[in-house]
C-alpha positions as CSV (number, residue, x, y, z in Angstrom):
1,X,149.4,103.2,52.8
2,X,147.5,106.1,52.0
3,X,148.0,109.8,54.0
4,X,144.4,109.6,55.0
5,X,145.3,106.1,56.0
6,X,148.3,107.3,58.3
7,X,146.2,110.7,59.9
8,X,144.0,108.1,61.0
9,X,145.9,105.6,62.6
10,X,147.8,108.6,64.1
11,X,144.6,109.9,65.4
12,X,143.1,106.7,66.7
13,X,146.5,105.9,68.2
14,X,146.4,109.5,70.1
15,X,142.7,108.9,71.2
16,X,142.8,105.8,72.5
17,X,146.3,106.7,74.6
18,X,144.0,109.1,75.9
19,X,141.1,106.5,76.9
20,X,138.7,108.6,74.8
21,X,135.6,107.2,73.4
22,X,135.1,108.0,69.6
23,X,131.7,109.7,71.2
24,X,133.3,112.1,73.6
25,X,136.1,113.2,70.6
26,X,133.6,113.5,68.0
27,X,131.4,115.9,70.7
28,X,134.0,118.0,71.5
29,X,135.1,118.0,68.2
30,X,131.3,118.2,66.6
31,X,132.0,115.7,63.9
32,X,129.5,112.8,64.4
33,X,130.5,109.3,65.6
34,X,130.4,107.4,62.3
35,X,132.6,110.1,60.6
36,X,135.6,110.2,63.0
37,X,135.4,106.1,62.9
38,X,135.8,106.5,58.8
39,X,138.8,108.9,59.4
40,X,140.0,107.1,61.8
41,X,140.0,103.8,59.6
42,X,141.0,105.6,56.6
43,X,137.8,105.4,55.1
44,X,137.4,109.8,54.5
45,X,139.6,112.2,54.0
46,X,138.9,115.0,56.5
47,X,139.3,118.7,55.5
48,X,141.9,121.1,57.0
49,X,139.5,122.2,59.2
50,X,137.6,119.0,60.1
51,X,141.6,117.7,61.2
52,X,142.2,120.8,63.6
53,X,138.8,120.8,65.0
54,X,139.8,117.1,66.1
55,X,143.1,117.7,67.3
56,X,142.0,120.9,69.3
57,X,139.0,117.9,70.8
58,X,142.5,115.5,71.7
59,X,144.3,118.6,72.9
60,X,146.9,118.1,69.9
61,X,148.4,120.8,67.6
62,X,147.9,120.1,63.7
63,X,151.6,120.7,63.5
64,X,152.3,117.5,66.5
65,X,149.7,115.1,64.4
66,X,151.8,116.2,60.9
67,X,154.9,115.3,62.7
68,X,153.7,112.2,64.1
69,X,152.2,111.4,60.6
70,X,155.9,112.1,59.0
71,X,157.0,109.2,61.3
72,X,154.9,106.9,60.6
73,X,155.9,107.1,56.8
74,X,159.4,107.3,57.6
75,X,158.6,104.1,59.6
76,X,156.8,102.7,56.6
77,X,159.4,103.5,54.3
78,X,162.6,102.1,56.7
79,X,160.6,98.9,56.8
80,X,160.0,98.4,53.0
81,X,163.6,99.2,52.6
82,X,164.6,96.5,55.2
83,X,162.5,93.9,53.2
84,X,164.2,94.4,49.8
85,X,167.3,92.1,49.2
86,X,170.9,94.0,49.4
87,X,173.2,93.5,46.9
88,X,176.8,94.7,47.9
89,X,177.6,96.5,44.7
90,X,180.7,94.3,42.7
91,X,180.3,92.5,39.4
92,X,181.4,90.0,38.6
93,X,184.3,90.7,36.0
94,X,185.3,88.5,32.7
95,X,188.5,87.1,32.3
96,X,188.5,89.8,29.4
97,X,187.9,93.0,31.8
98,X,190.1,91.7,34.7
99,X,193.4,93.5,36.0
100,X,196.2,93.1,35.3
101,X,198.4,91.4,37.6
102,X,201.4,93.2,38.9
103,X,204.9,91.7,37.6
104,X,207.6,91.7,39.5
105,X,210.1,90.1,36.5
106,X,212.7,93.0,35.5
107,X,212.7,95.8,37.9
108,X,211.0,97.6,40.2
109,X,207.2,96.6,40.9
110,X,204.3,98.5,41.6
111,X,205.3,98.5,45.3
112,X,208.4,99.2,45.5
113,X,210.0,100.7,48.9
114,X,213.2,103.0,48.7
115,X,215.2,102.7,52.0
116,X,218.1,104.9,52.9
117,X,220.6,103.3,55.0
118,X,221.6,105.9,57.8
């Protein structure tokens, strides 16, 4: 998804949890009504200072909607990690490349234990 995508869902999210009408928020914020609906659905990109006026009309720091924002990507991003197949990392070797096994014929083997009688 796009950022402008995100800010909005973030902002819609924020205003509705509020039980704000896009008419009071765009007032307060003194953005018209279609506008905020087109950042809200991702439609427009607003400016730096189009985005503060609206989160100074929810009552919301720019810094608290850029955090929020950061979650919902890393939210995004866990989820399109989660959907891609896992592989658990060993090949599958050729007779060629295996190793060797251990022999135990004519000595000591690999494993070999001293033990000290007391």
């Amino acid at each position: 998804m796009l950022l402008r995508g995100l800010i909005g869902t973030v902002l819609r999210r924020i205003r509705l949890g509020q039980g704000r009408t896009l008419k009071d928020v765009a007032e307060t914020a003194r953005v018209s009504v279609p506008y905020l609906s087109e950042v809200e659905r991702g439609r427009k990109e607003a400016s730096s200072e189009l985005l503060a006026s609206i989160c100074a009309s929810l009552g919301l720091d720019l810094m608290d909607l850029l955090a929020e924002v950061r979650f919902e990507l890393e939210t995004e991003r866990l989820a399109e990690l989660a959907a891609q197949p896992r592989s658990v990392g060993f090949s599958v070797l050729s007779s060629t490349e295996r190793a060797p096994s251990a022999s135990v014929s004519g000595g000591v083997g690999l494993h070999a234990v001293s033990m000290v009688a007391a």
